[in-house]
mmCIF file of the N, C-alpha and C atoms, coordinates in Angstrom:
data_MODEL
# 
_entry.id   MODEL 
# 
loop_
_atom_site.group_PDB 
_atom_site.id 
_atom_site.type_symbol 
_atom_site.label_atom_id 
_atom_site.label_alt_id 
_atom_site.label_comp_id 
_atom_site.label_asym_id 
_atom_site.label_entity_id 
_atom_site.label_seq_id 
_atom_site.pdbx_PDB_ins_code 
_atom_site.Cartn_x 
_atom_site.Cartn_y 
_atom_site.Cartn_z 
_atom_site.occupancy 
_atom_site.B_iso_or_equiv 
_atom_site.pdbx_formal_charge 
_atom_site.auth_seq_id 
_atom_site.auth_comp_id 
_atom_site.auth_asym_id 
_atom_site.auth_atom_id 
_atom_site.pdbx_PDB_model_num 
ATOM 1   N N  . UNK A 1 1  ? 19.129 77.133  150.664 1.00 0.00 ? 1  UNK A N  1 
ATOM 2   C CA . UNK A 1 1  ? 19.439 75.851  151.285 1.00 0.00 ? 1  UNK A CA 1 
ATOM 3   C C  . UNK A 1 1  ? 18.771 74.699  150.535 1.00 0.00 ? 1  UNK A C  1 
ATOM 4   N N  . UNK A 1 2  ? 18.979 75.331  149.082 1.00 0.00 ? 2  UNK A N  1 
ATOM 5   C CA . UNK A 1 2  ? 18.069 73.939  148.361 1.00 0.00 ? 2  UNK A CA 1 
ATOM 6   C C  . UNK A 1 2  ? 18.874 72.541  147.998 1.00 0.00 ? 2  UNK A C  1 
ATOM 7   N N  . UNK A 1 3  ? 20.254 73.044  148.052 1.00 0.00 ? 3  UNK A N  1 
ATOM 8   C CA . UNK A 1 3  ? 21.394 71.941  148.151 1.00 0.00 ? 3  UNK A CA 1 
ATOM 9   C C  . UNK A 1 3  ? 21.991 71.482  149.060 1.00 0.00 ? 3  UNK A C  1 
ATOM 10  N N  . UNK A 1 4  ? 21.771 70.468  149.306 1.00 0.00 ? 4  UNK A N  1 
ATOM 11  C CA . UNK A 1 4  ? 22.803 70.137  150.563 1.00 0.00 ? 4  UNK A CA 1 
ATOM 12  C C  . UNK A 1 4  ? 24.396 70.328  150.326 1.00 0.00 ? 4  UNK A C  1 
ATOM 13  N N  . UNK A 1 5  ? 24.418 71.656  151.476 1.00 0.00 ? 5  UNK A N  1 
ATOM 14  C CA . UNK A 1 5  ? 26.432 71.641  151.290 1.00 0.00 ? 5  UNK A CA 1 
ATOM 15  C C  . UNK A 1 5  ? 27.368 70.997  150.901 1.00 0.00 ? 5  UNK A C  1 
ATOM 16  N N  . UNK A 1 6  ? 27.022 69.432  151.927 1.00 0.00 ? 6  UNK A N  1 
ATOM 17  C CA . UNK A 1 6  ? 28.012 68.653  151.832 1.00 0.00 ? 6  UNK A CA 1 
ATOM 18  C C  . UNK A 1 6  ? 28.379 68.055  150.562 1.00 0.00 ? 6  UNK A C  1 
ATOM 19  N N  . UNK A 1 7  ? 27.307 67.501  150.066 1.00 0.00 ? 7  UNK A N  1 
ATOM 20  C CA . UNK A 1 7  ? 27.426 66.841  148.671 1.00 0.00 ? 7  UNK A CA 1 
ATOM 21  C C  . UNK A 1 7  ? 27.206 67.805  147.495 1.00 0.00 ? 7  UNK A C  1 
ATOM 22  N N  . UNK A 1 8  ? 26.836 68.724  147.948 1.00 0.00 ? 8  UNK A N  1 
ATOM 23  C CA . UNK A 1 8  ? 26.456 69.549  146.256 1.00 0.00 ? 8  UNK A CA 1 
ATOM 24  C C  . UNK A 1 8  ? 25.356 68.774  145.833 1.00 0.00 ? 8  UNK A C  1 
ATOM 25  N N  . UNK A 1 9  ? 24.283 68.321  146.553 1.00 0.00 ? 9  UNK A N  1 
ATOM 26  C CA . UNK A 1 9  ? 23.170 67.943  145.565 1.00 0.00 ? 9  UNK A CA 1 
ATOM 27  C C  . UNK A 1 9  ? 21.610 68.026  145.823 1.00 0.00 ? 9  UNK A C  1 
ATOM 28  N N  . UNK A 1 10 ? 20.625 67.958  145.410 1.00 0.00 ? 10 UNK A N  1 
ATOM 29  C CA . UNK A 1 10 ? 19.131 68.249  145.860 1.00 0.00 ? 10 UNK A CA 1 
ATOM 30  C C  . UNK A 1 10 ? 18.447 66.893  145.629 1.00 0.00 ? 10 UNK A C  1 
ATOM 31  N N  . UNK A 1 11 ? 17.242 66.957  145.771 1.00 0.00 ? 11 UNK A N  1 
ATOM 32  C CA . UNK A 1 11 ? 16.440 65.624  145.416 1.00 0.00 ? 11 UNK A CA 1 
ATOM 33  C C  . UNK A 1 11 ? 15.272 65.911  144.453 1.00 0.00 ? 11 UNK A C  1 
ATOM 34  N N  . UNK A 1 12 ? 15.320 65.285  143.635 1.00 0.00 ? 12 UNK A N  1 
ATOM 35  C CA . UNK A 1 12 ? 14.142 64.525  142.896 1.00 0.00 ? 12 UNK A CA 1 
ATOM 36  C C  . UNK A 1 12 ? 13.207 63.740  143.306 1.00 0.00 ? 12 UNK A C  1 
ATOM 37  N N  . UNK A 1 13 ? 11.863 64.279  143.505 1.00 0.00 ? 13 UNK A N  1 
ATOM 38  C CA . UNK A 1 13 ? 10.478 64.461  144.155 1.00 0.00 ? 13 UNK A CA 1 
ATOM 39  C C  . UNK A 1 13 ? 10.550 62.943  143.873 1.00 0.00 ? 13 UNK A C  1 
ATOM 40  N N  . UNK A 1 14 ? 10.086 62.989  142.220 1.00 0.00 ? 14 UNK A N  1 
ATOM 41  C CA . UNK A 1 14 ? 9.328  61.531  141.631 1.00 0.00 ? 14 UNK A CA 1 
ATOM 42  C C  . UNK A 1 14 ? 10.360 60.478  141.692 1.00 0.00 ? 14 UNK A C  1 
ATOM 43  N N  . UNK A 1 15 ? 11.337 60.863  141.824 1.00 0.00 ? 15 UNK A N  1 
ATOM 44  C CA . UNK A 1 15 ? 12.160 59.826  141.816 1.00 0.00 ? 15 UNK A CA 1 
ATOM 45  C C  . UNK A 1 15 ? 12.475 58.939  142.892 1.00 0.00 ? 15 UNK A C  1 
ATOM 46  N N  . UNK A 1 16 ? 12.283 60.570  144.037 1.00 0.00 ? 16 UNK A N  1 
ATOM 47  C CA . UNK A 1 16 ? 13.305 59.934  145.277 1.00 0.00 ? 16 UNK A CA 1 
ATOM 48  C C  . UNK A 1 16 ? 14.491 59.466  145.401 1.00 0.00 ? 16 UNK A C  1 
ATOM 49  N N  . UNK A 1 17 ? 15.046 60.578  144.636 1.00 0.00 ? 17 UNK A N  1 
ATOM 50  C CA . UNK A 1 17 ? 16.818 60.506  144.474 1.00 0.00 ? 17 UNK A CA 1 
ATOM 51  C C  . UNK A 1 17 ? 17.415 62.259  144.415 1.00 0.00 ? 17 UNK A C  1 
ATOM 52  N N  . UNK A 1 18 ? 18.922 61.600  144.378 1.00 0.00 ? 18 UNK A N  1 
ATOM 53  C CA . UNK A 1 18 ? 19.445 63.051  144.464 1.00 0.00 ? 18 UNK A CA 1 
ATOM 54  C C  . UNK A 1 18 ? 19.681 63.316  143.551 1.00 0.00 ? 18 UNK A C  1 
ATOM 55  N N  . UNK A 1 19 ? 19.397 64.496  143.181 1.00 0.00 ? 19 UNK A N  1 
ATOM 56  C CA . UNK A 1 19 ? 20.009 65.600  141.411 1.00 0.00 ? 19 UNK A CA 1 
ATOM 57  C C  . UNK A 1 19 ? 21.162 66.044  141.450 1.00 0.00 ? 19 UNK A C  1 
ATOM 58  N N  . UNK A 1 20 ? 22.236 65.716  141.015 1.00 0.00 ? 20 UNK A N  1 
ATOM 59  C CA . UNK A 1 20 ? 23.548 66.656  140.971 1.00 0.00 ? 20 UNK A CA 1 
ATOM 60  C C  . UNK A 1 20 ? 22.852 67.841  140.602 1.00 0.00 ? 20 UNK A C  1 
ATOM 61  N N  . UNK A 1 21 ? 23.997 69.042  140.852 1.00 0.00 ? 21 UNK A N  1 
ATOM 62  C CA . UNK A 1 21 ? 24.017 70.534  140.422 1.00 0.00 ? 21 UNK A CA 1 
ATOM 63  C C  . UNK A 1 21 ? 25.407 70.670  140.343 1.00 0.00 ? 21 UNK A C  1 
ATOM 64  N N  . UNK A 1 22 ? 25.862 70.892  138.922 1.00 0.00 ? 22 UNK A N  1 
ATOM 65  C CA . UNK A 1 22 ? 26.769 70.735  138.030 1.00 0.00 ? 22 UNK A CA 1 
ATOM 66  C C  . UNK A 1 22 ? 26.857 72.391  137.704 1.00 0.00 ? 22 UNK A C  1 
ATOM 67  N N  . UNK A 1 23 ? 28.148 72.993  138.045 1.00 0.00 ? 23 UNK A N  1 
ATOM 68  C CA . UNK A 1 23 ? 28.571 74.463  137.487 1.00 0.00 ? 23 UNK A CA 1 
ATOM 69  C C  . UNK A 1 23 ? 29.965 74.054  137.132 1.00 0.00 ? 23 UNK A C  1 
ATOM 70  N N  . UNK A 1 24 ? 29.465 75.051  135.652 1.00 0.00 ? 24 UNK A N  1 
ATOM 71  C CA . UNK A 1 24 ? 30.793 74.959  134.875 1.00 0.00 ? 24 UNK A CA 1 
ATOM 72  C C  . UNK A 1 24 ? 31.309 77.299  134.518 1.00 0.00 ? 24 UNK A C  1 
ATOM 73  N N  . UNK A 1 25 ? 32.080 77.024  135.578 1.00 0.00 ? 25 UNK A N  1 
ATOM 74  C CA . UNK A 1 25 ? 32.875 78.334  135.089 1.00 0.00 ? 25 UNK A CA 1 
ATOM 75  C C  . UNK A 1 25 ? 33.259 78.953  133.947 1.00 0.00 ? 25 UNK A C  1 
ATOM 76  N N  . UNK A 1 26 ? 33.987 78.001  132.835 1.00 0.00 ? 26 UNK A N  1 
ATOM 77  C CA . UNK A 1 26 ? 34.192 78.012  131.493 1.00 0.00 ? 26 UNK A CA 1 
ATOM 78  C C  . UNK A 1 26 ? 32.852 78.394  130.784 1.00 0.00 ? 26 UNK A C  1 
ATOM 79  N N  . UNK A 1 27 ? 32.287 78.056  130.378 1.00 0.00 ? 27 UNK A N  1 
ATOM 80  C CA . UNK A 1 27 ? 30.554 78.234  129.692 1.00 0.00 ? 27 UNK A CA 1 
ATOM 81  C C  . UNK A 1 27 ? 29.576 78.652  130.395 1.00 0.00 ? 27 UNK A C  1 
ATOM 82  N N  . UNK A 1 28 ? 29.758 78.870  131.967 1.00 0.00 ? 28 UNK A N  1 
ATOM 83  C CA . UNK A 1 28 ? 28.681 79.226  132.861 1.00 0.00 ? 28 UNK A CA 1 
ATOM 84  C C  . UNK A 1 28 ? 27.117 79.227  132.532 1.00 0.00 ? 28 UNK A C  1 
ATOM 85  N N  . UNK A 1 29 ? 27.541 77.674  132.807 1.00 0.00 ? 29 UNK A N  1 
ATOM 86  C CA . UNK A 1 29 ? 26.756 77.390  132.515 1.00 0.00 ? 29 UNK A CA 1 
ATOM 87  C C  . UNK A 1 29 ? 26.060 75.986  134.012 1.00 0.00 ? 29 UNK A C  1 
ATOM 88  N N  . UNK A 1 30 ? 24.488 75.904  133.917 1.00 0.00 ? 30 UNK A N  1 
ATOM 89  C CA . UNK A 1 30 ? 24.203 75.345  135.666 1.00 0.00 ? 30 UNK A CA 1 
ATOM 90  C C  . UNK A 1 30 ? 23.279 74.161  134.881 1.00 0.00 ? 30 UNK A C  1 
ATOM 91  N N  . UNK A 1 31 ? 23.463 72.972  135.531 1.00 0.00 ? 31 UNK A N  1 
ATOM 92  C CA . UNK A 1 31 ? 22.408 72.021  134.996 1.00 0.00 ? 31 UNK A CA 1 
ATOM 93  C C  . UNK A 1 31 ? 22.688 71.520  136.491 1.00 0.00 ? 31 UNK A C  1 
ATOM 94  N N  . UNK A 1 32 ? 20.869 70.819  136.493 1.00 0.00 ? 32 UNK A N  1 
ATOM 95  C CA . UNK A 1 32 ? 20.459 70.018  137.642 1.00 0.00 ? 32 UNK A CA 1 
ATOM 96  C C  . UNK A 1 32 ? 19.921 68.838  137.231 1.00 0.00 ? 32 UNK A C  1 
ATOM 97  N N  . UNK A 1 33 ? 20.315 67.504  137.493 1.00 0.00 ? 33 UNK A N  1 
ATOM 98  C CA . UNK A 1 33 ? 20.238 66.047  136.581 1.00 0.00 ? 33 UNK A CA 1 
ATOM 99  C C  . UNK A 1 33 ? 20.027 64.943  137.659 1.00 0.00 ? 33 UNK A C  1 
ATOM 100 N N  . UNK A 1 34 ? 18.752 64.422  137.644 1.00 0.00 ? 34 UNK A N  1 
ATOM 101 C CA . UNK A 1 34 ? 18.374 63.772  138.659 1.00 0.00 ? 34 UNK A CA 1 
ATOM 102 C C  . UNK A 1 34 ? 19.257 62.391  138.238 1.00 0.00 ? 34 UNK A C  1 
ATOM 103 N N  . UNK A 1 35 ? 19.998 61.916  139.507 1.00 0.00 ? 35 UNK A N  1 
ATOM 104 C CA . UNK A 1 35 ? 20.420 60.620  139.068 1.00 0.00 ? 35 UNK A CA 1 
ATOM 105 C C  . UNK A 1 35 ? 19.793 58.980  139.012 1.00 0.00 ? 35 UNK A C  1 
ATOM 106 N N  . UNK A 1 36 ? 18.889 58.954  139.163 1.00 0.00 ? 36 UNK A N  1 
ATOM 107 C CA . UNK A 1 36 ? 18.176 57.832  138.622 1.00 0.00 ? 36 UNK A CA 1 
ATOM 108 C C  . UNK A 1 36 ? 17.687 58.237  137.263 1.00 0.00 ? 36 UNK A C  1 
ATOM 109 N N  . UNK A 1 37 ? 16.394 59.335  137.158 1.00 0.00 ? 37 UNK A N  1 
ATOM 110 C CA . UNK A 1 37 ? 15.669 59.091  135.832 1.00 0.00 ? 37 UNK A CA 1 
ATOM 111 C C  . UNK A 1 37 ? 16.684 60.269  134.596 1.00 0.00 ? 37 UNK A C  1 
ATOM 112 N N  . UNK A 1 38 ? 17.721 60.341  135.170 1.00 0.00 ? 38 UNK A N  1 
ATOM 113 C CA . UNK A 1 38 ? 18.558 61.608  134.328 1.00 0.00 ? 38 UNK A CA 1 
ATOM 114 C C  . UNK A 1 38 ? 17.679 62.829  133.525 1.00 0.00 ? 38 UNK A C  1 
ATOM 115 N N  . UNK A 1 39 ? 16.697 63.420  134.329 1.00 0.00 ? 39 UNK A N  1 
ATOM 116 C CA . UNK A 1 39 ? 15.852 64.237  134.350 1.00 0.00 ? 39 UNK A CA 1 
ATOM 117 C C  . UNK A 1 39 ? 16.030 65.637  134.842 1.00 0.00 ? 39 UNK A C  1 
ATOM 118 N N  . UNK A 1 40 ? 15.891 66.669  134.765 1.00 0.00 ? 40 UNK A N  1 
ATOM 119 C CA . UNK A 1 40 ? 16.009 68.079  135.217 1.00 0.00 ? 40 UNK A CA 1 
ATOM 120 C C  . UNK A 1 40 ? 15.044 68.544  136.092 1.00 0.00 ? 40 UNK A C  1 
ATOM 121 N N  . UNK A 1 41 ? 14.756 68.253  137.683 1.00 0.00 ? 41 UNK A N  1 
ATOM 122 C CA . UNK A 1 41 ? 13.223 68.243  138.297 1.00 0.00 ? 41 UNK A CA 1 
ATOM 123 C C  . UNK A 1 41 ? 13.176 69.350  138.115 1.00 0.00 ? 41 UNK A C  1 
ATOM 124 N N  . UNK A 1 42 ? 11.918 69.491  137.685 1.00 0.00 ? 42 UNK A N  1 
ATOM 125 C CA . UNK A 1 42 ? 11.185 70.875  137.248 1.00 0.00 ? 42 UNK A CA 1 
ATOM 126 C C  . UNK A 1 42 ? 10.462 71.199  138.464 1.00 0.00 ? 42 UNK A C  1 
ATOM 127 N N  . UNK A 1 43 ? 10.779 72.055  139.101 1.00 0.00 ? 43 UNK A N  1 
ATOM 128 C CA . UNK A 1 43 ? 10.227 72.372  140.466 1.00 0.00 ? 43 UNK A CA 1 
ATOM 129 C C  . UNK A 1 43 ? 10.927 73.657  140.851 1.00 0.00 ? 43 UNK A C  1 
ATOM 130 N N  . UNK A 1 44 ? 10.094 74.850  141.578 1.00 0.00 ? 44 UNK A N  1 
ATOM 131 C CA . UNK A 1 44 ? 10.452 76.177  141.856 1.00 0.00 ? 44 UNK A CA 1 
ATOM 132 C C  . UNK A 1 44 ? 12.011 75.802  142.555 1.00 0.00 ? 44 UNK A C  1 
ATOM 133 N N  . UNK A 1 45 ? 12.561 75.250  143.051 1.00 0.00 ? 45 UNK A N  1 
ATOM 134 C CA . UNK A 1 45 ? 13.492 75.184  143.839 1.00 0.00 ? 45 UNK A CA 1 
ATOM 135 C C  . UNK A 1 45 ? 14.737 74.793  142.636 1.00 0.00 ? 45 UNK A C  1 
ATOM 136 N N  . UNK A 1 46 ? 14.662 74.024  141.483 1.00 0.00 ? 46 UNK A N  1 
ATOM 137 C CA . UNK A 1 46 ? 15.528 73.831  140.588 1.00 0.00 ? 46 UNK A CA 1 
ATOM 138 C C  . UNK A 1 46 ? 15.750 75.219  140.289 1.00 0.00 ? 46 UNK A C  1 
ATOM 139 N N  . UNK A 1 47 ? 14.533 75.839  139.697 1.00 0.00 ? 47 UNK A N  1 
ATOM 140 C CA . UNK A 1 47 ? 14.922 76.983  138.564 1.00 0.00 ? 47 UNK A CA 1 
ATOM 141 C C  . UNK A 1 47 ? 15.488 77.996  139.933 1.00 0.00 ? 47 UNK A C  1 
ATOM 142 N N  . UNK A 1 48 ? 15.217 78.223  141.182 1.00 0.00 ? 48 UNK A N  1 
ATOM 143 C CA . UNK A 1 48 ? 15.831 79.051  141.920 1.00 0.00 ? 48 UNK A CA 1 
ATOM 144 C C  . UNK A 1 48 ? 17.275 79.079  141.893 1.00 0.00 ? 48 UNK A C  1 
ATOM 145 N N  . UNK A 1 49 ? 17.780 77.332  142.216 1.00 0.00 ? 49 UNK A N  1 
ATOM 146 C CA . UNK A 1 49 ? 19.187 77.248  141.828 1.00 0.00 ? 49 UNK A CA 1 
ATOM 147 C C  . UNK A 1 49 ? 19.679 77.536  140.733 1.00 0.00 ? 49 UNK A C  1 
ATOM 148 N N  . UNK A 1 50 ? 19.486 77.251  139.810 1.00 0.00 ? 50 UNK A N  1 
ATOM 149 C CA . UNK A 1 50 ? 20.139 77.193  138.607 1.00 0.00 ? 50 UNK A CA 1 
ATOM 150 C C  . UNK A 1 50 ? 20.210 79.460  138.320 1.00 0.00 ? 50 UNK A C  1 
ATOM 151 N N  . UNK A 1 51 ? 19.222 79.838  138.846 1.00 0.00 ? 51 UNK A N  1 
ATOM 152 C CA . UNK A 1 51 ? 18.935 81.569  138.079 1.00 0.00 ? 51 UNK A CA 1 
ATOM 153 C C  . UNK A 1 51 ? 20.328 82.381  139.507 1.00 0.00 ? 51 UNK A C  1 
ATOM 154 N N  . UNK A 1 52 ? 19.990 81.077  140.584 1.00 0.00 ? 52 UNK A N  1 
ATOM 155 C CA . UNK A 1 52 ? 21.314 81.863  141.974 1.00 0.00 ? 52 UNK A CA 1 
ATOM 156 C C  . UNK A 1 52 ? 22.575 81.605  141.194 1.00 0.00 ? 52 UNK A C  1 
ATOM 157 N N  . UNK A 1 53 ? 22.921 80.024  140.459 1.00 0.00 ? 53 UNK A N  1 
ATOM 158 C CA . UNK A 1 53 ? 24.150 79.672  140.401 1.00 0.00 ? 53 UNK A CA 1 
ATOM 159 C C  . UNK A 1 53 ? 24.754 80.738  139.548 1.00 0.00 ? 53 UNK A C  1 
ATOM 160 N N  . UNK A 1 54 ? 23.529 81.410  138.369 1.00 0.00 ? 54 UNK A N  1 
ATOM 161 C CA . UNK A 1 54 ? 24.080 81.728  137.140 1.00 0.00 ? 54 UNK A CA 1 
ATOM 162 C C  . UNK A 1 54 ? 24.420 83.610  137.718 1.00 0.00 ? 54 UNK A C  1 
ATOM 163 N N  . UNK A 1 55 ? 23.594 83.714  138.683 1.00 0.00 ? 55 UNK A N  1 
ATOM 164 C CA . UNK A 1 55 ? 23.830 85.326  138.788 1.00 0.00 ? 55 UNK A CA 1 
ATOM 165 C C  . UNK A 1 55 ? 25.078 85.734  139.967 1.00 0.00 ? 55 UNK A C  1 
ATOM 166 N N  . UNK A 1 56 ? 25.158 84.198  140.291 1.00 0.00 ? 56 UNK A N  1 
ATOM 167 C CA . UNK A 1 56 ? 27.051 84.116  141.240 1.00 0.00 ? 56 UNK A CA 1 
ATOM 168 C C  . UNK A 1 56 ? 28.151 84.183  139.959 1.00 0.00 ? 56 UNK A C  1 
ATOM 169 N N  . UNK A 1 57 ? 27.900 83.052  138.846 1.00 0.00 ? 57 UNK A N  1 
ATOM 170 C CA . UNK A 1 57 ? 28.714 82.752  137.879 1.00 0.00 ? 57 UNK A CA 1 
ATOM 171 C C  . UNK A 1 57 ? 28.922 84.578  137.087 1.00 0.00 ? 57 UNK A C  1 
ATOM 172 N N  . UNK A 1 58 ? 27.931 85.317  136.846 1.00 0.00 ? 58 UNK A N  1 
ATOM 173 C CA . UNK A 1 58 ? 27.845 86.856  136.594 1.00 0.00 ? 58 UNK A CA 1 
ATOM 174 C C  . UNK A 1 58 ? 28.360 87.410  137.141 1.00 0.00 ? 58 UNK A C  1 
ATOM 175 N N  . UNK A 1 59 ? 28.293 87.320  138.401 1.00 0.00 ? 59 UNK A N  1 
ATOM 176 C CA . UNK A 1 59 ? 29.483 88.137  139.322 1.00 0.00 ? 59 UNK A CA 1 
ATOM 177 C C  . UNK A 1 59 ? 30.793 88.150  139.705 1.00 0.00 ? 59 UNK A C  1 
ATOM 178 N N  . UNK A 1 60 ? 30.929 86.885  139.529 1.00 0.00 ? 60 UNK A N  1 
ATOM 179 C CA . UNK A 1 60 ? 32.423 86.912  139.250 1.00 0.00 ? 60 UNK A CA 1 
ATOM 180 C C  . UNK A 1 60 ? 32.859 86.773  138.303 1.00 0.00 ? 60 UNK A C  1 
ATOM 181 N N  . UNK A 1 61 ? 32.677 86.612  136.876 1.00 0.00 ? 61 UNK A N  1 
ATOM 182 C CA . UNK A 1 61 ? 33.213 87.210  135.817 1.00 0.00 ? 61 UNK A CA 1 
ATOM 183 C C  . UNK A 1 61 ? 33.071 88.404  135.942 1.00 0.00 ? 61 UNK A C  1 
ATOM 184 N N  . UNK A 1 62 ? 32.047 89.265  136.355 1.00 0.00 ? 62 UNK A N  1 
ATOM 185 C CA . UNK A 1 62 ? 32.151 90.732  136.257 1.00 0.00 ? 62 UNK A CA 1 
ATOM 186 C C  . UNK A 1 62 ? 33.714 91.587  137.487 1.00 0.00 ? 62 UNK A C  1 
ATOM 187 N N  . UNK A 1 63 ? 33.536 90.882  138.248 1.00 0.00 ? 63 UNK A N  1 
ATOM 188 C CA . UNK A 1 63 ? 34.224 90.885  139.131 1.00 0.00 ? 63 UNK A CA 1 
ATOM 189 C C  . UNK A 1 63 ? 36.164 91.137  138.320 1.00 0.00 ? 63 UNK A C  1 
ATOM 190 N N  . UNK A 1 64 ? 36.243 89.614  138.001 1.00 0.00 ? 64 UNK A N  1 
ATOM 191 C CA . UNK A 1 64 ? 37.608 89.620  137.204 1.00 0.00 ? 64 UNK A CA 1 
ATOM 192 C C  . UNK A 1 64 ? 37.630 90.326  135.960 1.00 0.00 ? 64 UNK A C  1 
ATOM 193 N N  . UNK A 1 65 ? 36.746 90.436  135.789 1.00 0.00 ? 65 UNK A N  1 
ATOM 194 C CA . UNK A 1 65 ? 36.979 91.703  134.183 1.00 0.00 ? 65 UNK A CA 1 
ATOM 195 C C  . UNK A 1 65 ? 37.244 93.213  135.026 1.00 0.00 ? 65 UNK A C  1 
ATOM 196 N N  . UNK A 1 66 ? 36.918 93.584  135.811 1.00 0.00 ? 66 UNK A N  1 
ATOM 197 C CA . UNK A 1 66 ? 36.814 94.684  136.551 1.00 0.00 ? 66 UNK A CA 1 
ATOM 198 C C  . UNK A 1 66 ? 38.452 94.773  137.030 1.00 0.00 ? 66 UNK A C  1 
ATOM 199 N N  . UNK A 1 67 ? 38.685 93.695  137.440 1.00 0.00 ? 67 UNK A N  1 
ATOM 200 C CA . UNK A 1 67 ? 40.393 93.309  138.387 1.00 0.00 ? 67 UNK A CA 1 
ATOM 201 C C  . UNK A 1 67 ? 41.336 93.835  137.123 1.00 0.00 ? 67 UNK A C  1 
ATOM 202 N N  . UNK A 1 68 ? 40.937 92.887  136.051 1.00 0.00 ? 68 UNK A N  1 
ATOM 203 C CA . UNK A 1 68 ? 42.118 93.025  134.730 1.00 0.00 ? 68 UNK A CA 1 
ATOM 204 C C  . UNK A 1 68 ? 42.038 94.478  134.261 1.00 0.00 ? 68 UNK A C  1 
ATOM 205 N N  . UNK A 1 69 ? 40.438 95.124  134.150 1.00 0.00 ? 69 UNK A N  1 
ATOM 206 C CA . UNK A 1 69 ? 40.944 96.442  133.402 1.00 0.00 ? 69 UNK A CA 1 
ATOM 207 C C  . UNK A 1 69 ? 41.333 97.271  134.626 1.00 0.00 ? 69 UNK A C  1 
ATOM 208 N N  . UNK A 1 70 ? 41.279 97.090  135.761 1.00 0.00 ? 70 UNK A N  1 
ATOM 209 C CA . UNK A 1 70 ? 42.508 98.015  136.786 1.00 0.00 ? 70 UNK A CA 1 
ATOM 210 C C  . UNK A 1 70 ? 43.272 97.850  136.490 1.00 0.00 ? 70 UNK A C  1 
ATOM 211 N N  . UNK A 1 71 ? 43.926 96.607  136.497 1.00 0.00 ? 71 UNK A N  1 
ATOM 212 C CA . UNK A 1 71 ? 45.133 96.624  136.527 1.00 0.00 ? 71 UNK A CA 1 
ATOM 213 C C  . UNK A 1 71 ? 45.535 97.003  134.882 1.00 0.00 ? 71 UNK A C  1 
ATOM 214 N N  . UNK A 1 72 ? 45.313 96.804  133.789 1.00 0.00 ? 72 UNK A N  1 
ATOM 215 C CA . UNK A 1 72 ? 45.629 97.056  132.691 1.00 0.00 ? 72 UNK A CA 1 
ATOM 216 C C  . UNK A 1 72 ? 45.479 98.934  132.613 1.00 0.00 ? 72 UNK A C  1 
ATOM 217 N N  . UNK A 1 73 ? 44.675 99.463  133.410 1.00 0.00 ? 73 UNK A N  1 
ATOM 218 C CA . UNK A 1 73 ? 44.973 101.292 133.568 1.00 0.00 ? 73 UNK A CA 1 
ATOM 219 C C  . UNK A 1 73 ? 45.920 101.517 134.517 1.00 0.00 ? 73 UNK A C  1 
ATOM 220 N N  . UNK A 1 74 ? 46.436 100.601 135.323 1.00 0.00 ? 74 UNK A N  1 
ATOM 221 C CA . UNK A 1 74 ? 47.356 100.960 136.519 1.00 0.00 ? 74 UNK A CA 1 
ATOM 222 C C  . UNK A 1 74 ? 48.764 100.251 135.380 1.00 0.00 ? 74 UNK A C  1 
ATOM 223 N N  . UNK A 1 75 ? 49.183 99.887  134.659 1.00 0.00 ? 75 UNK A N  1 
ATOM 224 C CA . UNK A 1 75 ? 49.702 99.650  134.067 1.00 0.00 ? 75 UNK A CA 1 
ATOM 225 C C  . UNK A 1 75 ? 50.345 100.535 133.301 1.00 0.00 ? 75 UNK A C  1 
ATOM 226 N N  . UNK A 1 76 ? 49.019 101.258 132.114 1.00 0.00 ? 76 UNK A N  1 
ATOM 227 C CA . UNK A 1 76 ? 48.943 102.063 131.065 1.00 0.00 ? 76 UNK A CA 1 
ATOM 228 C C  . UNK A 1 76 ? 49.384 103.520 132.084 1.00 0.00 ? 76 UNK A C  1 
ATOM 229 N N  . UNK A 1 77 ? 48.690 103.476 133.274 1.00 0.00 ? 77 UNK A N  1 
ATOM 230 C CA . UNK A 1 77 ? 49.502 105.368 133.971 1.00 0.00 ? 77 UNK A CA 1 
ATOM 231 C C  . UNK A 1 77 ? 50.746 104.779 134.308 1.00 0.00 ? 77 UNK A C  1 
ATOM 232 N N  . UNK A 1 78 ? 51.444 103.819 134.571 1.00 0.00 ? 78 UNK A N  1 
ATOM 233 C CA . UNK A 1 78 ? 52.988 103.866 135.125 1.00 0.00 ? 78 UNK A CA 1 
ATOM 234 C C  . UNK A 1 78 ? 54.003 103.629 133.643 1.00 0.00 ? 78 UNK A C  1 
# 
């Protein structure tokens, strides 16, 4: 619950602002970017998000690679 749902975003301590948390599916790749000082808050709760976003982003690629080679053996037996 380090992001708020609604917006997709957390806060920046020193700043006293909110950090986007930015996931990109394509490159899976997770950045957290405080929007005032465009900074990455370094704080246990960033790196928690960013190590959750990336081991969701793992699972579902593993997930759809798993889907395609079924179906590519359910294919290859018919």
């Amino acid at each position: 619950m380090h992001v708020i749902p609604v917006t997709g975003h957390r806060w920046c301590r020193p700043c006293e602002a909110e950090a986007s948390v930015a996931v990109d599916e394509v490159t899976r790749s997770v950045t957290v970017v405080c929007t005032r000082c465009r900074q990455t808050p370094e704080t246990a709760a960033t790196r928690q998000i960013t190590r959750t976003c990336r081991a969701s982003l793992a699972a579902a690629h593993e997930s759809r690679r798993a889907r395609v080679q079924a179906q590519n053996t359910a294919s290859a037996a018919a």
